[in-house]
C-alpha positions as CSV (number, residue, x, y, z in Angstrom):
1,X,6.6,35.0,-32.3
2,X,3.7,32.6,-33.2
3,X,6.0,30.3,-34.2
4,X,8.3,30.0,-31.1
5,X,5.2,30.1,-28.5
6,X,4.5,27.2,-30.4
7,X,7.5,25.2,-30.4
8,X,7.7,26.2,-26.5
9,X,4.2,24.4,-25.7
10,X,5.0,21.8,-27.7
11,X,8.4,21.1,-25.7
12,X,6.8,21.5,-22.8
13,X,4.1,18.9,-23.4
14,X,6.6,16.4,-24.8
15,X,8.8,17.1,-21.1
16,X,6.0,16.7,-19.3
17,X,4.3,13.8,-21.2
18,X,5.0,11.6,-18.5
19,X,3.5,13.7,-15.8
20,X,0.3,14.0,-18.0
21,X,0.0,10.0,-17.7
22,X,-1.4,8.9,-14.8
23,X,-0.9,5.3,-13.0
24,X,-2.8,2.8,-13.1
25,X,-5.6,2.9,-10.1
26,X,-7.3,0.0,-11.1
27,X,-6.5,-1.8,-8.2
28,X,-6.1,0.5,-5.4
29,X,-5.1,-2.8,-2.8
30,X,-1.7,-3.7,-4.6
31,X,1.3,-2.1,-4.0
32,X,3.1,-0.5,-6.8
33,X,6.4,-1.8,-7.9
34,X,7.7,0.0,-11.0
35,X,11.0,1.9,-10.6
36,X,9.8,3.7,-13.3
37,X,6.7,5.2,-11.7
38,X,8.9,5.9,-8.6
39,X,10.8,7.7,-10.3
40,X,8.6,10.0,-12.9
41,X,5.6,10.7,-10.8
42,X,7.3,10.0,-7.3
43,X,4.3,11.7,-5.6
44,X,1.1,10.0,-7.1
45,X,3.7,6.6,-6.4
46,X,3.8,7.6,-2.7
47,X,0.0,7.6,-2.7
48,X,-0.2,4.5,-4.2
49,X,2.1,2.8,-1.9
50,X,0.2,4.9,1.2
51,X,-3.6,3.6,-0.2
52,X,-2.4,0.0,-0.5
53,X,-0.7,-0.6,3.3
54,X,-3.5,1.3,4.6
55,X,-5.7,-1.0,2.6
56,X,-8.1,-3.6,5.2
57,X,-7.0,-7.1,5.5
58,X,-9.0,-10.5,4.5
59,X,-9.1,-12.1,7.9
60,X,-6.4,-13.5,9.5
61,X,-4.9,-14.1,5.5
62,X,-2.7,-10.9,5.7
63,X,-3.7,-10.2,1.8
64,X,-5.6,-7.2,0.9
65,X,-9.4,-7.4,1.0
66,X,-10.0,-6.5,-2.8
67,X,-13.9,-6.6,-2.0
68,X,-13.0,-3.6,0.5
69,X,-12.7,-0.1,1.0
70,X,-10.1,2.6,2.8
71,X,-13.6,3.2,4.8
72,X,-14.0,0.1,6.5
73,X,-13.1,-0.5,9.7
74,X,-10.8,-3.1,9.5
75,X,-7.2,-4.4,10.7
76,X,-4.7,-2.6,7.5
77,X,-2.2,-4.1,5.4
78,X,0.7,-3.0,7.5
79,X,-0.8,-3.7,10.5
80,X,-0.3,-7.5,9.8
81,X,3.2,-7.1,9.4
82,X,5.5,-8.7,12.0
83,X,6.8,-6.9,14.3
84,X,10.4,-6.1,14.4
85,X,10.5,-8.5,18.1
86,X,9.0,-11.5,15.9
87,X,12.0,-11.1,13.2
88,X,14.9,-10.3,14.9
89,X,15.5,-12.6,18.0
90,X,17.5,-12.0,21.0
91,X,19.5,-15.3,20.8
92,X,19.7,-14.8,16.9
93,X,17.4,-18.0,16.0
94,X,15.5,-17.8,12.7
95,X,12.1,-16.9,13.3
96,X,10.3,-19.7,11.4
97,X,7.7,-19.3,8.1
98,X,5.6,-16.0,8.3
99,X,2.4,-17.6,10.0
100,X,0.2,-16.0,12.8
101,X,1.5,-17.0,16.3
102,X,3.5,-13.7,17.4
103,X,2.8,-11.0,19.5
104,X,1.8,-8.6,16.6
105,X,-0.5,-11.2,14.8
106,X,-2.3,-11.8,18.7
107,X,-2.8,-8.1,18.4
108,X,-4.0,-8.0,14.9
109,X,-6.6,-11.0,15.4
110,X,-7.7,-8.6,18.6
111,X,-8.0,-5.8,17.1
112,X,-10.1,-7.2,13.8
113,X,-12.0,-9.4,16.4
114,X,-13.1,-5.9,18.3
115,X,-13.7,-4.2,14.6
116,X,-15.7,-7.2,13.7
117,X,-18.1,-6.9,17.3
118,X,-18.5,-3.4,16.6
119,X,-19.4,-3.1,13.1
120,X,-22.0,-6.2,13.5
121,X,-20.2,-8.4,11.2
């Protein structure tokens, strides 16, 4: 009985050996991109990929502020995205290099220029 209780826990720690390994958190700010993590620890990957788009924006750059926090009150990673409008246009034209100028990058310069006034940056 000793014997199979211990071949059980041992098959069970080898299944779930890449469970027990946790990614790397390191850098909270990038976005994961290993089908391999997707896939084994799909959860703890959806977090990952959550923390980094909800991460705050450098400025008007668009790139994660690695000298930030998921408490500052900032514009986010997604939130400097295009929007949808800025991409696809009505008479099908291509919509140029991925620079500020749209509607959504008006609102996100607004919107970091209103954070900035009220934290007392």
């Amino acid at each position: 009985m000793k014997g199979a209780t211990l071949t059980l826990c041992t098959l069970l720690v080898v299944g779930f050996s890449s469970v027990l390994e946790a990614m790397d958190w390191t850098h909270p700010w990038q976005e994961p991109q290993s089908a391999a993590d997707a896939a084994n620890s799909s959860d703890e990957y959806a977090w990952r990929v959550f923390v980094a788009l909800n991460w705050p924006v450098r400025g008007d750059t668009r790139a994660p502020d690695q000298k930030g926090t998921l408490a500052m009150q900032s514009a986010t990673v997604w939130e400097s995205w295009s929007s949808a409008n800025d991409i696809f246009r009505p008479d099908g034209r291509d919509p140029g290099p991925w620079r500020c100028g749209g509607y959504r990058c008006c609102r996100f310069r607004q919107r970091n220029t209103v954070l900035s006034a009220h934290s007392g940056e």
